[in-house]
C-alpha positions, -999 to +999 in steps of 0.1 A: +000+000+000+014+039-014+015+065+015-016+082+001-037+050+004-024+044+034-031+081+047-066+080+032-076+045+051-059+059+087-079+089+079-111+070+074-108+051+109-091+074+124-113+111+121-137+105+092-143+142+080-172+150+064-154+154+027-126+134+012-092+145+017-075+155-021-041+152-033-030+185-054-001+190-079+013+223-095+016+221-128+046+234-147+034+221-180-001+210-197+016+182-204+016+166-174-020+166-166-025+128-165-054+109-180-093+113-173-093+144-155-116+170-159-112+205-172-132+232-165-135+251-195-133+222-219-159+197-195-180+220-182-184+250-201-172+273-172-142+289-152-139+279-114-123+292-082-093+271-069-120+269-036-143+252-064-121+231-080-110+215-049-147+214-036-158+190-061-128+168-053-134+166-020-171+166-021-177+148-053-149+128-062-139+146-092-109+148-104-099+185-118-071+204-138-071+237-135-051+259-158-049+293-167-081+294-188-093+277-164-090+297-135-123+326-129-102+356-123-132+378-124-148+367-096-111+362-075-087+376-092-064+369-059-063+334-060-053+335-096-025+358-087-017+339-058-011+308-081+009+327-106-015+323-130-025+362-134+003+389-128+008+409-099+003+445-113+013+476-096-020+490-089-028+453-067+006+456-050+002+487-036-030+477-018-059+490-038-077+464-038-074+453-001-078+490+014-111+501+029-126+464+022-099+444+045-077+473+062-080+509+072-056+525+056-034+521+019-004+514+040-018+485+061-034+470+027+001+471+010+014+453+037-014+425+037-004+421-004+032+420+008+024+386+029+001+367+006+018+338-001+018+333-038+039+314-066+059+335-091+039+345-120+045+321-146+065+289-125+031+269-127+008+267-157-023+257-131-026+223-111-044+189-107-065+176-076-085+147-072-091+127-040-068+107-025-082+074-038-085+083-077-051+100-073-030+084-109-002+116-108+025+121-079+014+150-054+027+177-043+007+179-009-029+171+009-056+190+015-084+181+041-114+202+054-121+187+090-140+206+123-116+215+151-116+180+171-103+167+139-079+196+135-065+189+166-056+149+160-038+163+124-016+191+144-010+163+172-001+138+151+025+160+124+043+167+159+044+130+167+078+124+150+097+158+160+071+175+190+076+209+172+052+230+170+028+240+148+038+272+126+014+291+104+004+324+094-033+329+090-051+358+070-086+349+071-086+357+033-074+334+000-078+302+017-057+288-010-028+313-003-029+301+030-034+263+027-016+253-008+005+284-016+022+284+021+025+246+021+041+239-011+065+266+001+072+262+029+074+222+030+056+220+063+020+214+076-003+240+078-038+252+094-057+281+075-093+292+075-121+296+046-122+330+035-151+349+026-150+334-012-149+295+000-177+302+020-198+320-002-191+305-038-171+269-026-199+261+003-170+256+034-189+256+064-189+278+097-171+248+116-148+243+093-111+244+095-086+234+066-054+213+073-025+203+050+006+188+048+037+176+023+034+141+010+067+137+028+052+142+062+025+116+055+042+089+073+046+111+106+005+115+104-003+080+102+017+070+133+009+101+149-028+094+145-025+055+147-009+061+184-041+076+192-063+047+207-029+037+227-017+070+243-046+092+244-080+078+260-115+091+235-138+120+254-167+091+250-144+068+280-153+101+300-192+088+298-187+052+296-160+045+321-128+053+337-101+044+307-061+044+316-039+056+289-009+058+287-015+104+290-034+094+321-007+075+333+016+101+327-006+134+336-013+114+369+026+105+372+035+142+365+011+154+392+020+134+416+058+149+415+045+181+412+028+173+448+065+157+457+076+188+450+059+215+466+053+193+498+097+190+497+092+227+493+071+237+522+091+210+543+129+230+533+109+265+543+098+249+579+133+238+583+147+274+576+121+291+596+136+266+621+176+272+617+166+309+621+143+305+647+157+325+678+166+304+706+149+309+738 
């Protein structure tokens, strides 16, 4: 079994989120969009939203290539700049577009273009996605919407291997900046929110959050989240029954010296108050 099968079946007994986690690859040529995938123009008659593309993948189980004529930058031209698929002009840069929707002032909106996370214009022709189980091309990364409960076993688990944390920048704007753009960059996992576009045009819901990773921390994941049952007892054992885990063990361990130790500390202060104790 390929990491990505693997990943998909730890997923399924491990967390089950409510869509299917995808698989998504830049593009750096048309040529290698592989076999039977779908394109948007040429399938469906219509341009789509990278939030769009990747909802029918992980909702429907379609496959999609995305590339430039592809891409709706009418409706968010952002995400095709993001993905180098527009150019960043001037006028964008210097924060037209963000000031007096998303900041106060110009300056404030420059800065916000300034830390978008985007590819250079031109180093990717579009990309591919398609659920982790029709995957037939070699990814770049994974992408998987999940509440926060679920979140929190993915952030867990990529820490399992190397117990450092969890760095990302959020913008609560261009979900895909923030999830595929940073990821692929960066070469690390990742936890973004739906912006106002992924909500309103891809359907994400209020509860959801998005998580991703490299293909290359994959294998971290599943033993991270395949240690769960072992180390850290379900909420539900709360209801049914008292449940030792190997946390328990340890949280109980942990408080017990910690009880050690400020009963060893009270006992050195009584035995100071002594030694200084005048003598009568």
């Amino acid at each position: 079994m390929n990491v990505l099968n693997q990943f998909f079946s730890t997923i399924e007994k491990s967390i089950r989120p409510a869509t299917l986690p995808i698989a998504i690859k830049m593009l750096k040529s048309e040529r290698d969009i592989p076999s039977d995938i779908k394109r948007p123009g040429r399938d469906f008659g219509i341009r789509l939203l990278p939030c769009q593309a990747f909802y029918l993948s992980r909702k429907h189980g379609i496959p999609v290539a995305m590339l430039r004529e592809d891409f709706n930058t009418e409706q968010c031209p952002v995400g095709s700049i993001a993905f180098g698929v527009a150019p960043p002009i001037d006028w964008w840069s210097r924060g037209n577009v963000a000031h007096e929707v998303y900041t106060k002032t110009l300056k404030a909106a420059e800065t916000m273009e300034k830390n978008l996370f985007r590819f250079k214009y031109g180093k990717y022709v579009g990309f591919v996605t398609a659920p982790l189980d029709k995957v037939n091309f070699d990814p770049d990364m994974i992408l998987l919407y999940c509440n926060s409960a679920q979140a929190m076993s993915l952030v867990s688990a990529s820490r399992y291997e190397d117990g450092l944390p969890l760095n990302t920048r959020i913008s609560a704007r261009a979900v895909c900046s923030d999830s595929v753009v940073q990821t692929i960059q960066t070469g690390r996992c990742h936890v973004s929110i739906p912006c106002g576009g992924d909500r309103a045009l891809a359907f994400a819901g209020a509860e959801e959050i998005v998580f991703t990773a490299p293909v290359n921390k994959l294998r971290t994941i599943i033993e991270g989240l395949e240690s769960l049952p072992r180390t850290r007892a379900p909420a539900i054992f709360g209801l049914l029954g008292k449940r030792i885990s190997i946390m328990d063990r340890k949280y109980m361990e942990l408080a017990r010296l910690i009880e050690k130790q400020a009963e060893s500390k009270k006992f050195a202060k009584f035995s100071r108050k002594l030694r200084h104790r005048p003598e009568e």
